[in-house]
C-alpha positions as CSV (number, residue, x, y, z in Angstrom):
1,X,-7.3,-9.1,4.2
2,X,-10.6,-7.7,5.4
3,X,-9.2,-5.3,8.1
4,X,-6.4,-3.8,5.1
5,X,-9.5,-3.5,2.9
6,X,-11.4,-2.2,6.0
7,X,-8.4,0.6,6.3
8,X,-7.9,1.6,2.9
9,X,-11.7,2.2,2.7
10,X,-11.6,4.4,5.8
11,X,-8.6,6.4,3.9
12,X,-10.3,6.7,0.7
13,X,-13.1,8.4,2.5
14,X,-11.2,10.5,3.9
15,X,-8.0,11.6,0.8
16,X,-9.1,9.9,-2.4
17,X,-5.4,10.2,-3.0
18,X,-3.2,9.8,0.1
19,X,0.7,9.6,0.4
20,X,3.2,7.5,1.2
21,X,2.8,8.1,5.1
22,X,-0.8,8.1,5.1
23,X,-0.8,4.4,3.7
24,X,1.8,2.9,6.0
25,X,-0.6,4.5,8.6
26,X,-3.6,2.3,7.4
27,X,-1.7,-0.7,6.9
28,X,-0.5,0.3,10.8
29,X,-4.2,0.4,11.6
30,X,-4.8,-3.3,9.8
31,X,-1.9,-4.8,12.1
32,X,1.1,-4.6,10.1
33,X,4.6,-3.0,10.9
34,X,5.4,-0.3,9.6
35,X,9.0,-1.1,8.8
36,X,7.3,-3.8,7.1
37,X,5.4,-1.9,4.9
38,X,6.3,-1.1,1.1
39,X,5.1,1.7,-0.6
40,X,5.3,3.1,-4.2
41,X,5.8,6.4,-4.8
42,X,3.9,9.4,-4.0
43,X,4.8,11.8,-6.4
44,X,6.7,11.2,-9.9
45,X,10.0,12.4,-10.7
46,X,9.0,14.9,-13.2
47,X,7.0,16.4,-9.1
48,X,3.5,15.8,-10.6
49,X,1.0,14.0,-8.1
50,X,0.7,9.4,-9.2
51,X,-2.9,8.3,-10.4
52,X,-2.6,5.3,-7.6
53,X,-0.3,4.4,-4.7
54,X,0.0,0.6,-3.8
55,X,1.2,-0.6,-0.4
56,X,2.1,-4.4,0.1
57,X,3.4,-5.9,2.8
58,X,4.1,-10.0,3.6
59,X,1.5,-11.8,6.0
60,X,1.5,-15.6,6.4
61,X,3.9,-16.3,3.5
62,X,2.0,-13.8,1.1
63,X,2.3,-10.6,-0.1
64,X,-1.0,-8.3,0.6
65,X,-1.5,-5.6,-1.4
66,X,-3.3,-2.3,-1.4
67,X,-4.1,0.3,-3.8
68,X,-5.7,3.6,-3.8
69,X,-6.5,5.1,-6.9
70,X,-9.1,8.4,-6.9
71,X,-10.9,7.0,-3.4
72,X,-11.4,3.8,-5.0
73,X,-9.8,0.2,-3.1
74,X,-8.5,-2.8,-4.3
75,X,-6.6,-5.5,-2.3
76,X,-5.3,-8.8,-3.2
77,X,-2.7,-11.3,-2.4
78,X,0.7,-12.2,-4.6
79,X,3.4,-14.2,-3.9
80,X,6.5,-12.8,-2.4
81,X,9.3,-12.2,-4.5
82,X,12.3,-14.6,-4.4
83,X,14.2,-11.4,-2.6
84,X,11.6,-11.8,0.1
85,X,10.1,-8.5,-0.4
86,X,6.5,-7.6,-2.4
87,X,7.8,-4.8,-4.6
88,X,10.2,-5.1,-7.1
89,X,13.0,-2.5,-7.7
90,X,14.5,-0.3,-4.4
91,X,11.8,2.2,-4.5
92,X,9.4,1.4,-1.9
């Protein structure tokens, strides 16, 4: 959990609001796959820019996730879903 948060942080620094690629790059960075890798949205369907993108991803039986919202970091662990996956719906 410490090298995600250790990733995001770096990310933040440097876009206080990244997209979709840029966070599967710093869950890359922490040791994940990127196939692995969910990711909301980047941009809303009306084209205007999300307050926060989350990225999740399973690790030892546990979803980790991450969210960027205006350079700030938060990261925590959830269950996975019964589907096997961290994000619910088929956006991601």
């Amino acid at each position: 959990m410490a090298d995600l948060a250790s990733a995001l942080k770096a990310l933040a620094a440097d876009d206080p609001s990244p997209d979709q690629a840029m966070m599967r790059q710093a869950f890359a960075t922490a040791g994940f796959a990127g196939e692995s890798v969910e990711v909301s949205l980047d941009i809303t369907p009306t084209g205007l820019a999300v307050d926060s993108i989350r990225g999740a991803a399973v690790r030892d039986g546990s979803c980790l996730f991450g969210e960027v919202r205006e350079g700030q970091v938060a990261v925590t662990v959830l269950p996975v879903l019964a589907a096997g996956n961290c994000f619910v719906g088929d956006q991601r």
